[in-house]
Each structure stands twice: as C-alpha cells, then as structure tokens.
PDB file with SEQRES, HELIX, SHEET and CRYST1 records, atoms N, CA, C and O in Angstrom:
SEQRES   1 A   64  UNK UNK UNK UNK UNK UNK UNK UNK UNK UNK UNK UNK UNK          
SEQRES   2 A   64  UNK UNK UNK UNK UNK UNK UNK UNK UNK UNK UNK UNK UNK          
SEQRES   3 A   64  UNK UNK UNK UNK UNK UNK UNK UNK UNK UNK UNK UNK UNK          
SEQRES   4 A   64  UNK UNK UNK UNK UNK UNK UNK UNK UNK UNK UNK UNK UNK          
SEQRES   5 A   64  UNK UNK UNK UNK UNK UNK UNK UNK UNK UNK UNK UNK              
HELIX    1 AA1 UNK A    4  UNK A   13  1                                  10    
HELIX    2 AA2 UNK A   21  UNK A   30  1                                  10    
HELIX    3 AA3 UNK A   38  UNK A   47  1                                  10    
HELIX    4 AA4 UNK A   58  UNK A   63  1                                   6    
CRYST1    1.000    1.000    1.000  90.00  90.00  90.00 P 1           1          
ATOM      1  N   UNK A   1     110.866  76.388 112.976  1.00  0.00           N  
ATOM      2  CA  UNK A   1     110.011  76.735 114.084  1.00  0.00           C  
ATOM      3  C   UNK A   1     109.660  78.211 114.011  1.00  0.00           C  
ATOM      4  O   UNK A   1     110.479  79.005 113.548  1.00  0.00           O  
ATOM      5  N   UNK A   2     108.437  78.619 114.466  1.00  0.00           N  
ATOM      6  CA  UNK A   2     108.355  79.991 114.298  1.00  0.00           C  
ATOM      7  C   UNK A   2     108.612  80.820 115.195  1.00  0.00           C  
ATOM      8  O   UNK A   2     107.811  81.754 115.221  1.00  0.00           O  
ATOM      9  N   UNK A   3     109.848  80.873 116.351  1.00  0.00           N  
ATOM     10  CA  UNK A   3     111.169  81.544 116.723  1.00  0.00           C  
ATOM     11  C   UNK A   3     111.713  82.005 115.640  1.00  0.00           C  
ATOM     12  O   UNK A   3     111.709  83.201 115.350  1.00  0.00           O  
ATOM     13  N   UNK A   4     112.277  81.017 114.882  1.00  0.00           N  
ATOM     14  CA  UNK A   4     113.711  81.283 113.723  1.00  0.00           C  
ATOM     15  C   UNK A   4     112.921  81.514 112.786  1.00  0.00           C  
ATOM     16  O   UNK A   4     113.724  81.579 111.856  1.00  0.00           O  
ATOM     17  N   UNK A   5     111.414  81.778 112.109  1.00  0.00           N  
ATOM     18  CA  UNK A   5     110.874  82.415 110.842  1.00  0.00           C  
ATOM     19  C   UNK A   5     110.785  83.838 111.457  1.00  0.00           C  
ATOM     20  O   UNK A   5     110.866  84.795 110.687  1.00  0.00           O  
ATOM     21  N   UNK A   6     110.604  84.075 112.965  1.00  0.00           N  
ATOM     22  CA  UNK A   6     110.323  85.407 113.276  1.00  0.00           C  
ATOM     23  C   UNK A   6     111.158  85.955 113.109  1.00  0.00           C  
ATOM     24  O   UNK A   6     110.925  87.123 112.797  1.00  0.00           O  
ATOM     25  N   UNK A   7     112.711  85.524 113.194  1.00  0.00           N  
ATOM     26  CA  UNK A   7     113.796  85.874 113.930  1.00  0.00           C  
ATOM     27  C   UNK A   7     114.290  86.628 112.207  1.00  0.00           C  
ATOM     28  O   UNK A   7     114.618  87.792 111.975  1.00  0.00           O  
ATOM     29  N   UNK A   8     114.178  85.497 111.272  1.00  0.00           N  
ATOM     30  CA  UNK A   8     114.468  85.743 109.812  1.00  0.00           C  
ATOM     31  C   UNK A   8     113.597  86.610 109.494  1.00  0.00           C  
ATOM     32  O   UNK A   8     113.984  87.307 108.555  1.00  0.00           O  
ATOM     33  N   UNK A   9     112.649  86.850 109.849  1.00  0.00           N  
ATOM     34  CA  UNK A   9     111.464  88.395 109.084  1.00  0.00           C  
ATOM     35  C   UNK A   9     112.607  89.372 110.099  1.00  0.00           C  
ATOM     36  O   UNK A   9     113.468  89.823 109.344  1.00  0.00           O  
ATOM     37  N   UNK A  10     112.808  89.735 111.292  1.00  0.00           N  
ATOM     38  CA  UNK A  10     113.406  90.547 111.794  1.00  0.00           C  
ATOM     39  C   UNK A  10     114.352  91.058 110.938  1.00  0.00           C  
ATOM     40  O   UNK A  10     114.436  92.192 110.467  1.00  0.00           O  
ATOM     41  N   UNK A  11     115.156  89.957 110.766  1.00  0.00           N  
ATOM     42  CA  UNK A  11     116.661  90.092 110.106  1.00  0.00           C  
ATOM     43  C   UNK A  11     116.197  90.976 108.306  1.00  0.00           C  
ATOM     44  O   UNK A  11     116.621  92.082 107.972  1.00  0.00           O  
ATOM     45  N   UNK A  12     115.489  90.297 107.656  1.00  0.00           N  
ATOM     46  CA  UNK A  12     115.444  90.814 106.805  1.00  0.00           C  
ATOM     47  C   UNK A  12     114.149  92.281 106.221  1.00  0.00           C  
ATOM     48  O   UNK A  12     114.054  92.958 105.197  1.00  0.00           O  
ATOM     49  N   UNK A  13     113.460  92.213 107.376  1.00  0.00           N  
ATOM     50  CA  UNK A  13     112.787  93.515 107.506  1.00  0.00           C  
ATOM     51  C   UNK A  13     113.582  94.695 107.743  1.00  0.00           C  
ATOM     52  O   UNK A  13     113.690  95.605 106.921  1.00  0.00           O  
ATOM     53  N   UNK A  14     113.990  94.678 108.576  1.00  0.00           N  
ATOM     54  CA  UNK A  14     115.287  95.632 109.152  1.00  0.00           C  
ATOM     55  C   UNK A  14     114.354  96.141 109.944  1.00  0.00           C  
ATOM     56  O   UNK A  14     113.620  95.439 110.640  1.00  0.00           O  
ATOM     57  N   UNK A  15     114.298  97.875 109.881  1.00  0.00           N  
ATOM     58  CA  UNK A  15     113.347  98.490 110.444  1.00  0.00           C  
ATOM     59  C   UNK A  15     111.887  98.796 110.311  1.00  0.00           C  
ATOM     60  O   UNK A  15     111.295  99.363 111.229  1.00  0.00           O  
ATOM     61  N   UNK A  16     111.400  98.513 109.419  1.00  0.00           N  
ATOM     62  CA  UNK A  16     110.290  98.880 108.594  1.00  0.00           C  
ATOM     63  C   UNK A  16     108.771  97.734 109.215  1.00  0.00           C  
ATOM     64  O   UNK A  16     107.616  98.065 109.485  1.00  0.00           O  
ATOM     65  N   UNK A  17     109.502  96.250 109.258  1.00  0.00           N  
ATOM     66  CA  UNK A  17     108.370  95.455 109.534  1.00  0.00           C  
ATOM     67  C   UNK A  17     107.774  94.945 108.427  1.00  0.00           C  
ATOM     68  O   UNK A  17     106.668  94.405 108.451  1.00  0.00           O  
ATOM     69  N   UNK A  18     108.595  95.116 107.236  1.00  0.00           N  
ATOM     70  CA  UNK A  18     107.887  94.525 105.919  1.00  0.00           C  
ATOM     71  C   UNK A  18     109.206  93.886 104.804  1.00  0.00           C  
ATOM     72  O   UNK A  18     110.259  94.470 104.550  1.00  0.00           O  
ATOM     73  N   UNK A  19     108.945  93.099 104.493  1.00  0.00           N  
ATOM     74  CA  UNK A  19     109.659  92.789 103.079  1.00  0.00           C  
ATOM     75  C   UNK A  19     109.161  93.248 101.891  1.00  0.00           C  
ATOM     76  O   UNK A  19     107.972  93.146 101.590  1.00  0.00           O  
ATOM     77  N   UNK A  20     109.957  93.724 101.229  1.00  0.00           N  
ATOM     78  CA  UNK A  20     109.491  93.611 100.104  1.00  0.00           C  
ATOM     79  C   UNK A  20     110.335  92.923  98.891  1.00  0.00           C  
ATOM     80  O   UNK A  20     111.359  92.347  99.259  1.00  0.00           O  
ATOM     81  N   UNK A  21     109.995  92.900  97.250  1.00  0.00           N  
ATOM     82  CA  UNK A  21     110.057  92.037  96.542  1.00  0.00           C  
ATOM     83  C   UNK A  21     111.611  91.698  96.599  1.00  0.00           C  
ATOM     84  O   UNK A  21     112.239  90.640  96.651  1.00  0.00           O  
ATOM     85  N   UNK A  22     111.887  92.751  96.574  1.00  0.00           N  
ATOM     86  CA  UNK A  22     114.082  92.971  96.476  1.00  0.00           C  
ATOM     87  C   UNK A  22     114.303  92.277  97.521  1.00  0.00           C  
ATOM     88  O   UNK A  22     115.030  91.284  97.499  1.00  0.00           O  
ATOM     89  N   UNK A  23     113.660  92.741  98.651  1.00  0.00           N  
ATOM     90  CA  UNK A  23     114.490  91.654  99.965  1.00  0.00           C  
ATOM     91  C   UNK A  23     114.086  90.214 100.188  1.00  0.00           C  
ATOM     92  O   UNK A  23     114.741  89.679 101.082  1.00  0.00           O  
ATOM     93  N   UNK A  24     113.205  89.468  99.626  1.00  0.00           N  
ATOM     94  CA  UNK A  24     112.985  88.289  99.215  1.00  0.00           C  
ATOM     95  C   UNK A  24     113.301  87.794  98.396  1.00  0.00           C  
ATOM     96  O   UNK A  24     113.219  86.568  98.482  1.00  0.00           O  
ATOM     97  N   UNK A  25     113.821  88.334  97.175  1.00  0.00           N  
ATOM     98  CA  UNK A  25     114.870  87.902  96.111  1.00  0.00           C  
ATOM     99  C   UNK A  25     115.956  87.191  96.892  1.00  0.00           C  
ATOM    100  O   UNK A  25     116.290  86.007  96.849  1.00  0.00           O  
ATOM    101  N   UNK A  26     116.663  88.696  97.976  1.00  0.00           N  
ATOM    102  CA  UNK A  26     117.952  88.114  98.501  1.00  0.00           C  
ATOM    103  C   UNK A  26     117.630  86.727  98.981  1.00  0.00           C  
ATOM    104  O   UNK A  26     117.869  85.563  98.661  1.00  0.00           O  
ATOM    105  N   UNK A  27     116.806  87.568 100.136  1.00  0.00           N  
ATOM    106  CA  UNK A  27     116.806  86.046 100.762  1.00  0.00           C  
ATOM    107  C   UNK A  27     116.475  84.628 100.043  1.00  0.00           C  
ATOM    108  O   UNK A  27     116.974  83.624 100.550  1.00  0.00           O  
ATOM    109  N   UNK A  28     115.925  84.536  99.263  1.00  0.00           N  
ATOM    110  CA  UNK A  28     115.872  83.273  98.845  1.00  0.00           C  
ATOM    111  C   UNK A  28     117.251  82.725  97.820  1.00  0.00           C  
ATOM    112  O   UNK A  28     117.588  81.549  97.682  1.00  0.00           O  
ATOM    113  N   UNK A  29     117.774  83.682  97.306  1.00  0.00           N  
ATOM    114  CA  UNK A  29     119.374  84.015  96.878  1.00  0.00           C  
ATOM    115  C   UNK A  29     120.272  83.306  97.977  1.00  0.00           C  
ATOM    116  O   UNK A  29     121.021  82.346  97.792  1.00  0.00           O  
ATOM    117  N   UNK A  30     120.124  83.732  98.717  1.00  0.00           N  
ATOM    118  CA  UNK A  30     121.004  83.590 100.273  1.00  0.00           C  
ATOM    119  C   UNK A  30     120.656  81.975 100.757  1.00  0.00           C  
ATOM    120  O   UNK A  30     121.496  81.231 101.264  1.00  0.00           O  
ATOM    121  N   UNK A  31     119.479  81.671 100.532  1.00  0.00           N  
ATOM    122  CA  UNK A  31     119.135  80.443 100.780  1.00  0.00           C  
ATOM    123  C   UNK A  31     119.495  78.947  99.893  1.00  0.00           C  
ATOM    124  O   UNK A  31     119.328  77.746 100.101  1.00  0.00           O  
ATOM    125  N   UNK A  32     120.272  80.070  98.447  1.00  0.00           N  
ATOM    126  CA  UNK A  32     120.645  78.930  97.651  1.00  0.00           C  
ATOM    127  C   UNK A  32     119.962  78.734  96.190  1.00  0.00           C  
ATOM    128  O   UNK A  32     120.327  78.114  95.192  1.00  0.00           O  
ATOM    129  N   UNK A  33     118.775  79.552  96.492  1.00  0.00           N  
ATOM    130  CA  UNK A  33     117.577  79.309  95.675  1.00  0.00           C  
ATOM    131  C   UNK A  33     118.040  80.143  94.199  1.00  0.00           C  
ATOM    132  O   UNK A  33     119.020  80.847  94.446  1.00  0.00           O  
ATOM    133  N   UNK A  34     117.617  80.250  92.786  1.00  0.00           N  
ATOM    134  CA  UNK A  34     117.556  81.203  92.330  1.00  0.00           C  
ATOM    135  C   UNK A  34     116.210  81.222  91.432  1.00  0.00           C  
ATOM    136  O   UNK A  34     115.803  80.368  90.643  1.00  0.00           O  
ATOM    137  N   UNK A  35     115.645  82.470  91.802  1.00  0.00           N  
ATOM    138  CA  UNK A  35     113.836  82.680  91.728  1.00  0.00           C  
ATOM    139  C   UNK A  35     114.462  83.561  90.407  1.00  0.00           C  
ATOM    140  O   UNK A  35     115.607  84.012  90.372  1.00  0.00           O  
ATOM    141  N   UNK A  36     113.612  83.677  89.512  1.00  0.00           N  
ATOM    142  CA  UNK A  36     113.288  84.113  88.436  1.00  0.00           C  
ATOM    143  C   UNK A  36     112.913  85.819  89.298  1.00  0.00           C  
ATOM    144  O   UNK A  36     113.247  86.014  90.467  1.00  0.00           O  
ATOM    145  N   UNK A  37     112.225  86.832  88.488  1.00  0.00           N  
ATOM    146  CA  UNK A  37     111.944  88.112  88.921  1.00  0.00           C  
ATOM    147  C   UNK A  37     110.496  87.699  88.765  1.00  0.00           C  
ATOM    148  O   UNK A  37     109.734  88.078  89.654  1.00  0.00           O  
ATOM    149  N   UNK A  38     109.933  86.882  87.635  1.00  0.00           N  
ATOM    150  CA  UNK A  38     108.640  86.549  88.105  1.00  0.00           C  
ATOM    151  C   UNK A  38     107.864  85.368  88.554  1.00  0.00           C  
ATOM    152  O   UNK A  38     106.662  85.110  88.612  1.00  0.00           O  
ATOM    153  N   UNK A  39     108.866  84.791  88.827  1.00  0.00           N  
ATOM    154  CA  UNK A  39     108.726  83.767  90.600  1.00  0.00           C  
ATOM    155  C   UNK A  39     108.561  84.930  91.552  1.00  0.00           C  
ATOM    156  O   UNK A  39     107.420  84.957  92.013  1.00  0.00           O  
ATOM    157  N   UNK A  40     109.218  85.743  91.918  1.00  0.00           N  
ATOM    158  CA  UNK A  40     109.554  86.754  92.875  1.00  0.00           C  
ATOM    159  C   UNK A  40     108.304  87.449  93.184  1.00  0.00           C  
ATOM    160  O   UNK A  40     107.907  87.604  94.339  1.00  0.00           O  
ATOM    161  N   UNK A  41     107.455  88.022  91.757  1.00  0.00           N  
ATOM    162  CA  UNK A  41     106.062  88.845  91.435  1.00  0.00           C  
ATOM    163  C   UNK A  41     105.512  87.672  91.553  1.00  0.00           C  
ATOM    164  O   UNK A  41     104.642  87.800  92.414  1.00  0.00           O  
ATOM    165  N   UNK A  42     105.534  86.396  91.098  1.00  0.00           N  
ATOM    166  CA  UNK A  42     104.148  85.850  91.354  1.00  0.00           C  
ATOM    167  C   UNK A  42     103.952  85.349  92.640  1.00  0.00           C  
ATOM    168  O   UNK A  42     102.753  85.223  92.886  1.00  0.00           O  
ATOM    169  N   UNK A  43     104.898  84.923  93.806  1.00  0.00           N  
ATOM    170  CA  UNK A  43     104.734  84.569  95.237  1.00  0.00           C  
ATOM    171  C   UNK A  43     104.095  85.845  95.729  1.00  0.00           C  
ATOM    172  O   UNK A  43     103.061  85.709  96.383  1.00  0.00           O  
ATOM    173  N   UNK A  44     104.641  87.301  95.473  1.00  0.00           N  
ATOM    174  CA  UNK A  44     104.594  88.003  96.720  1.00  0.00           C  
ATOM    175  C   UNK A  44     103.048  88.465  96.057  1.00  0.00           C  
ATOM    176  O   UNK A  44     102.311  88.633  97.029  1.00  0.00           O  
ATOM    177  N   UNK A  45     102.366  88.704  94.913  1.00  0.00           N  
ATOM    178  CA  UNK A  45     100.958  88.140  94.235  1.00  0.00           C  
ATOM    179  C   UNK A  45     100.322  87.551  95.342  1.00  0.00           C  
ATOM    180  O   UNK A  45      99.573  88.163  96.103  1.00  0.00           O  
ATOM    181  N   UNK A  46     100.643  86.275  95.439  1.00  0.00           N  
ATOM    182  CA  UNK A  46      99.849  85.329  96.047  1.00  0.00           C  
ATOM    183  C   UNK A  46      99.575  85.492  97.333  1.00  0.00           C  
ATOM    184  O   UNK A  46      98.474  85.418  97.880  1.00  0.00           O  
ATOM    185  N   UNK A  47     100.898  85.776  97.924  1.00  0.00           N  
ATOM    186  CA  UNK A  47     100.838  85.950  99.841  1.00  0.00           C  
ATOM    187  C   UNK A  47     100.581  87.399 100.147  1.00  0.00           C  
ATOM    188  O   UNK A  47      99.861  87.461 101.144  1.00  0.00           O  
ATOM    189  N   UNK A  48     100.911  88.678  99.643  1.00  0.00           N  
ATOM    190  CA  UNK A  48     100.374  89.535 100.254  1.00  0.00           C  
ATOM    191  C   UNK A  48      99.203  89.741  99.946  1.00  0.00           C  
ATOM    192  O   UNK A  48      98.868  90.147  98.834  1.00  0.00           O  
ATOM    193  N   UNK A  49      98.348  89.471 100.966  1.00  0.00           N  
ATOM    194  CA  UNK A  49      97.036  89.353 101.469  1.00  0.00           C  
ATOM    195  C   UNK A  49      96.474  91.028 101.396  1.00  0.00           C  
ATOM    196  O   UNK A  49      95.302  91.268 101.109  1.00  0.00           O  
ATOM    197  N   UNK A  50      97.456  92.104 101.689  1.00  0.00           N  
ATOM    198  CA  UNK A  50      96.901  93.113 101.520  1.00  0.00           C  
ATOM    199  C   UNK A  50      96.796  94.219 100.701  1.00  0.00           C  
ATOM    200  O   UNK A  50      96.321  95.336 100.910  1.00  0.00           O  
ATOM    201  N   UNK A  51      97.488  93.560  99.421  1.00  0.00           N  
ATOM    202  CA  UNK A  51      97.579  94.097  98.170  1.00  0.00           C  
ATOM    203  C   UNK A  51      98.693  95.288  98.694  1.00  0.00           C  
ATOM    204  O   UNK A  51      98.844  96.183  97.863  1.00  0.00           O  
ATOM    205  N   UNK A  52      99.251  95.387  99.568  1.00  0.00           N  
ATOM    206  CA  UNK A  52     100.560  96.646  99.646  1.00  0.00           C  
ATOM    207  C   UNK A  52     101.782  96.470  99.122  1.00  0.00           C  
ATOM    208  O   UNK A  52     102.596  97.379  98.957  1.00  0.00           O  
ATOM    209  N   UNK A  53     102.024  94.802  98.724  1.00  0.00           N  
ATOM    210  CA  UNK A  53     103.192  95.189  97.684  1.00  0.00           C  
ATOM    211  C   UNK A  53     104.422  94.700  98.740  1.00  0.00           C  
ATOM    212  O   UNK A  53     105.582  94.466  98.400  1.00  0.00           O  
ATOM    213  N   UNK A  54     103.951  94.621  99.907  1.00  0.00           N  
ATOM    214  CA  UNK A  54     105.064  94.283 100.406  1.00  0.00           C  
ATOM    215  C   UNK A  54     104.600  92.686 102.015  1.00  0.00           C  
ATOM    216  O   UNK A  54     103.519  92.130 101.820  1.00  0.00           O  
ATOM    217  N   UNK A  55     104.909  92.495 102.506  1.00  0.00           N  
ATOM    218  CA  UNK A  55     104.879  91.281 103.447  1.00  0.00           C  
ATOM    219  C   UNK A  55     105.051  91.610 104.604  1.00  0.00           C  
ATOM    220  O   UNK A  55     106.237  91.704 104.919  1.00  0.00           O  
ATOM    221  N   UNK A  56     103.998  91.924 105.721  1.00  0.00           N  
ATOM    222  CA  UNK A  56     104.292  91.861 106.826  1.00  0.00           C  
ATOM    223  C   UNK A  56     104.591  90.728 107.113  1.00  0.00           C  
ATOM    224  O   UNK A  56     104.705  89.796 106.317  1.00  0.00           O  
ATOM    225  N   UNK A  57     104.784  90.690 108.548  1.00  0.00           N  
ATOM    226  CA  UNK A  57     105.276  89.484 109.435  1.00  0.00           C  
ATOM    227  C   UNK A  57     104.143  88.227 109.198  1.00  0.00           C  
ATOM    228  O   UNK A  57     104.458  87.072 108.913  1.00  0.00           O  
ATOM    229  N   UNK A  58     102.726  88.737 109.387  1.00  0.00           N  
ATOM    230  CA  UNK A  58     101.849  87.161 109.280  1.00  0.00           C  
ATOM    231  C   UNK A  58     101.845  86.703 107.854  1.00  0.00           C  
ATOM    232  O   UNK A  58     101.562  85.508 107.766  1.00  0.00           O  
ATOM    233  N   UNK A  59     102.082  87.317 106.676  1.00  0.00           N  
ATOM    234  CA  UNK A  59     102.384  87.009 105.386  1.00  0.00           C  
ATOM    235  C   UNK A  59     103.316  86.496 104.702  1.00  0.00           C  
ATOM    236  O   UNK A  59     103.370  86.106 103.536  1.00  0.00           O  
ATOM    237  N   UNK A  60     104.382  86.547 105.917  1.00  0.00           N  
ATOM    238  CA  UNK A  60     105.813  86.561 105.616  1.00  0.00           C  
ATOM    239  C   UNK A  60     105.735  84.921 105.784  1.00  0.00           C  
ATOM    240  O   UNK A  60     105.858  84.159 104.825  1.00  0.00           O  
ATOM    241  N   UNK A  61     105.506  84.476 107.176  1.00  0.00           N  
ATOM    242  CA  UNK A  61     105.174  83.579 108.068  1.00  0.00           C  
ATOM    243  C   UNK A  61     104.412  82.481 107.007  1.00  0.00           C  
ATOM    244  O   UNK A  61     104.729  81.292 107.043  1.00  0.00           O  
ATOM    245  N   UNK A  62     103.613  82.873 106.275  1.00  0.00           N  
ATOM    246  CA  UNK A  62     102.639  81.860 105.658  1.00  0.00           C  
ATOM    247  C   UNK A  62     103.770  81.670 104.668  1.00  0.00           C  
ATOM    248  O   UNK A  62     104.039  80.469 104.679  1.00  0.00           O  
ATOM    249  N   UNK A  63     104.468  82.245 103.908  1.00  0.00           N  
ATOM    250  CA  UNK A  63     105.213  81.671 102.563  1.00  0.00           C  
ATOM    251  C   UNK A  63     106.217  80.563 103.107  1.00  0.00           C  
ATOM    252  O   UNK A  63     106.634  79.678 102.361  1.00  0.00           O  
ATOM    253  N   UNK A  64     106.643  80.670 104.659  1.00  0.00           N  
ATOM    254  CA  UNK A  64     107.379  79.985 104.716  1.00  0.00           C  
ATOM    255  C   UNK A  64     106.822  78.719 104.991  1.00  0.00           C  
ATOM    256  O   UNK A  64     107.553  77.734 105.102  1.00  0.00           O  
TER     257      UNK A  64                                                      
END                                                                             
C-alpha cells in the first residue's frame, strides 16, 4: 500500500529525500534479492525520470 512504500522511501532516504544507487542495492539486499551492480544501473536508468542519478519519492514509488 502506498503508506508502507512511503514509509520505506522515508526509512531508506534518511534525510536527504532521495535514494540513491548504494541505498537501493541495500534495500533490495535486505529484501532478499541479490541485484547485480548493473541491475542496480540499469533500474535506477530507467526510473529516474530526472536524469539526477538518484530517486525521489514519486520515482521511488513507481519502481515499486
């Protein structure tokens, strides 16, 4: 539900309001998963919409 996707961008944004590639590694690490480094480059490729390299919250939101 997107409570608990918000709640998980919180958690793993920290302060900043963004993920980036390292902290989506974890997390998907954490989730069980294990992503290649370019699984990792080619998702965050695809979803950040604003070419910054990193995932705000509505970008974050769409991968999930």
């Amino acid at each position: 539900d997107l409570k608990d996707a918000d709640e998980f961008f919180e958690c793993l944004a920290g302060g900043d309001d963004t993920v980036d590639a390292d902290e989506l590694e974890s997390a998907l690490r954490f989730c069980g998963m294990n992503p290649s480094r370019r699984d990792i480059d080619r998702v965050m490729l695809e979803i950040d919409q604003d070419g910054s390299g990193e995932l705000d919250r509505d970008e974050f939101i769409t991968l999930l």
